[in-house]
ZAGUKE-940482 format. One line per 8 residues: number of its first residue (from 1); their letters; for each residue x, y, z of C-alpha. Coordinates in steps of 0.25 Angstrom, whole numbers, plus 5000, padded with zeros to 4 digits. Each point is the difference from the previous one (the first is absolute). Example, Ala and Ser with C-alpha at 12.3 -4.5 7.8 and 13.67 -1.06 7.14 Angstrom:
2
1	as	5049:4982:5031  5006:5014:4998
END
This chain:
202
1	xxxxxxxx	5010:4997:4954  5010:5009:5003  5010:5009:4992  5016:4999:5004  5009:5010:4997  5013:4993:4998  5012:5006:5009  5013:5006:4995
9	xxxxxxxx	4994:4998:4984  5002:5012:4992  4985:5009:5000  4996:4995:4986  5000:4985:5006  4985:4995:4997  4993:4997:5015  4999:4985:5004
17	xxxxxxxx	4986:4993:5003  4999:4993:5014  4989:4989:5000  4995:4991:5012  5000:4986:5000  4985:4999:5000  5004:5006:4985  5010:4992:4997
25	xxxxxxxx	4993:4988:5000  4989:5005:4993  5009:5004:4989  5005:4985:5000  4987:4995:5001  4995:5007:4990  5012:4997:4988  5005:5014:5001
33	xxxxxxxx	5013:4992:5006  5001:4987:4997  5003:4990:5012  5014:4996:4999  5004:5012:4995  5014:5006:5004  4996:5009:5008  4998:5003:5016
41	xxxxxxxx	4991:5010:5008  5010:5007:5009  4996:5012:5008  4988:5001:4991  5008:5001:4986  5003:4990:4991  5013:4996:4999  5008:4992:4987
49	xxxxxxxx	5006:4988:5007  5015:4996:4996  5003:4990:4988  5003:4987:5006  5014:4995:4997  5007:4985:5003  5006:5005:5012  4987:5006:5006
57	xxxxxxxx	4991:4989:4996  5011:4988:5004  5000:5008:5015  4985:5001:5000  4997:4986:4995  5012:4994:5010  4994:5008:5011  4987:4994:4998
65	xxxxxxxx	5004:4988:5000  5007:5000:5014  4991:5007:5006  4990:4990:4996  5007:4989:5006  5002:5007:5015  4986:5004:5003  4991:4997:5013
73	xxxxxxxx	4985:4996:4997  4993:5013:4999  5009:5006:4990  5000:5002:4984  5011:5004:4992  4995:5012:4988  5009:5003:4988  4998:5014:4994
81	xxxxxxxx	4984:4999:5007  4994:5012:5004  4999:5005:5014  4989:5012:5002  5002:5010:5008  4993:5015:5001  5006:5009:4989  5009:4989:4995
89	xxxxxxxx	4999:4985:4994  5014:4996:4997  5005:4985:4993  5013:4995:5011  5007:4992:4993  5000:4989:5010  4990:5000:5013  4997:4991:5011
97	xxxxxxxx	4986:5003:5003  4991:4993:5012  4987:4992:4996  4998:4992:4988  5000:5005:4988  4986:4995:4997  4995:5008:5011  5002:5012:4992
105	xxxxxxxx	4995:4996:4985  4989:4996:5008  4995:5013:5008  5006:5006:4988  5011:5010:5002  5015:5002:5003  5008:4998:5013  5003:5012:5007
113	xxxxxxxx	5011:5004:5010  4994:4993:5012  5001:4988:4992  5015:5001:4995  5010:4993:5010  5012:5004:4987  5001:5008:4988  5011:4999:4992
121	xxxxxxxx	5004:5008:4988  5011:4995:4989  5006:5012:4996  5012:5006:4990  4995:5012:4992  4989:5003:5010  5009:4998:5011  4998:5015:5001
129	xxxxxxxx	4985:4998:5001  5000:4988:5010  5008:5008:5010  4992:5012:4997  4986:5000:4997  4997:4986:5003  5006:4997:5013  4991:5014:5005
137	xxxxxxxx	4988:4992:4995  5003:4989:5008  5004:5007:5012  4988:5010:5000  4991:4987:5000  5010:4994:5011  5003:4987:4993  5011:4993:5009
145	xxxxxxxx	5010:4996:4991  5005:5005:4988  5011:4994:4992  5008:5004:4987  5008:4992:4993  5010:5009:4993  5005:4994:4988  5010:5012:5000
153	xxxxxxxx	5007:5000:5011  4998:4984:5002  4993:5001:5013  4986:5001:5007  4997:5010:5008  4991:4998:5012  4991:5011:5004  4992:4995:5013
161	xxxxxxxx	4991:5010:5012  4990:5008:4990  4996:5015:5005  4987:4998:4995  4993:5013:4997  5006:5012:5000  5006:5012:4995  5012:4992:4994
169	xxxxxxxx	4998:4985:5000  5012:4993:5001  5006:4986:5005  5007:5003:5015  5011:4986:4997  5008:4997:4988  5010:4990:5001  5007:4994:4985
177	xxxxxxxx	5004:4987:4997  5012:4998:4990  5001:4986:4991  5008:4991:5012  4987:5003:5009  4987:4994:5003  4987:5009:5001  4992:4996:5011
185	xxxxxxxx	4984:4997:4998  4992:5006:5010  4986:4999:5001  4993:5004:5013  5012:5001:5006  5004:4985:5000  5011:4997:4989  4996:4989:4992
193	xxxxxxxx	5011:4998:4990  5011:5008:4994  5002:5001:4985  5016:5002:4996  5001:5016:4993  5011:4990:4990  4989:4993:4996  4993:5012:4992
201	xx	5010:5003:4993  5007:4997:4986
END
């Protein structure tokens, strides 16, 4: 466990904990945190997730849905599942994730970057954090495509070609998609349907 001093906080600010995965599930594990609990791992601290309101949870489920529909063989669609990673274990809103989803219960763990082909994150107030924090995660751990619905500007962003690790992780493309367009789904660079960004949207 490691102690972090918070940047740009004033010197009486209390110091954060870092804990590792390995924790994290111990602490699950072991009722300290129950499963299902609002909270996510990210860069080894815990985080509060946002309040699901209508709008989010109408995008999420409506999302899920399409995705469902458009899928090859080989592929599963995740709703707010867990995908582990080194130092984080964050809950995308929406992933497409290769397998079967029995596979996993089975050896008994989580997907992990190698095994996402999309993660999407639905966001209003932690759009902030989605373009932030959490796109870093997924690029450090080079997931190919990353999607956010913005429910406050009414679009989805496309972040696509991941660093991977390094210094400062980021996504090299972005392209955004307003209400009259449609998003394309790419998995291992074959497009296998396209879902309408007017569609998520009330």
């Amino acid at each position: 466990m490691s102690v972090l001093t918070p940047p740009s906080v004033g010197p009486l600010a209390p110091p954060l904990y870092r804990i590792s995965v390995e924790q994290y599930h111990q602490m699950i594990e072991r009722g300290i945190l129950k499963s299902g609990a609002p909270i996510e791992l990210i860069e080894g601290l815990l985080v509060t997730k946002m309040t699901i309101n209508p709008p989010h949870d109408y995008a999420t489920q409506t999302l899920r849905d399409l995705l469902f529909g458009m899928i090859p063989p080989g592929w599963f669609v995740n709703s707010q599942g867990p995908l582990t990673t080194e130092e984080s274990e964050p809950e995308p809103d929406v992933a497409i994730v290769r397998g079967q989803r029995r596979q996993y219960a089975a050896e008994g763990k989580h997907p992990g970057p190698d095994n996402m082909g999309l993660v999407v994150e639905v966001s209003d107030a932690s759009l902030a954090f989605d373009r932030g924090t959490k796109r870093r995660v997924y690029a450090r751990n080079s997931v190919p495509r990353y999607w956010i619905v913005n429910l406050v500007d009414r679009r989805v962003e496309v972040y696509t070609d991941p660093s991977g690790p390094c210094d400062d992780p980021a996504y090299r493309q972005q392209r955004d998609y307003g209400p009259g367009d449609e998003v394309p789904v790419v998995l291992d660079g074959q497009e296998v349907g396209r879902v309408r960004v007017s569609d998520l949207l009330l």
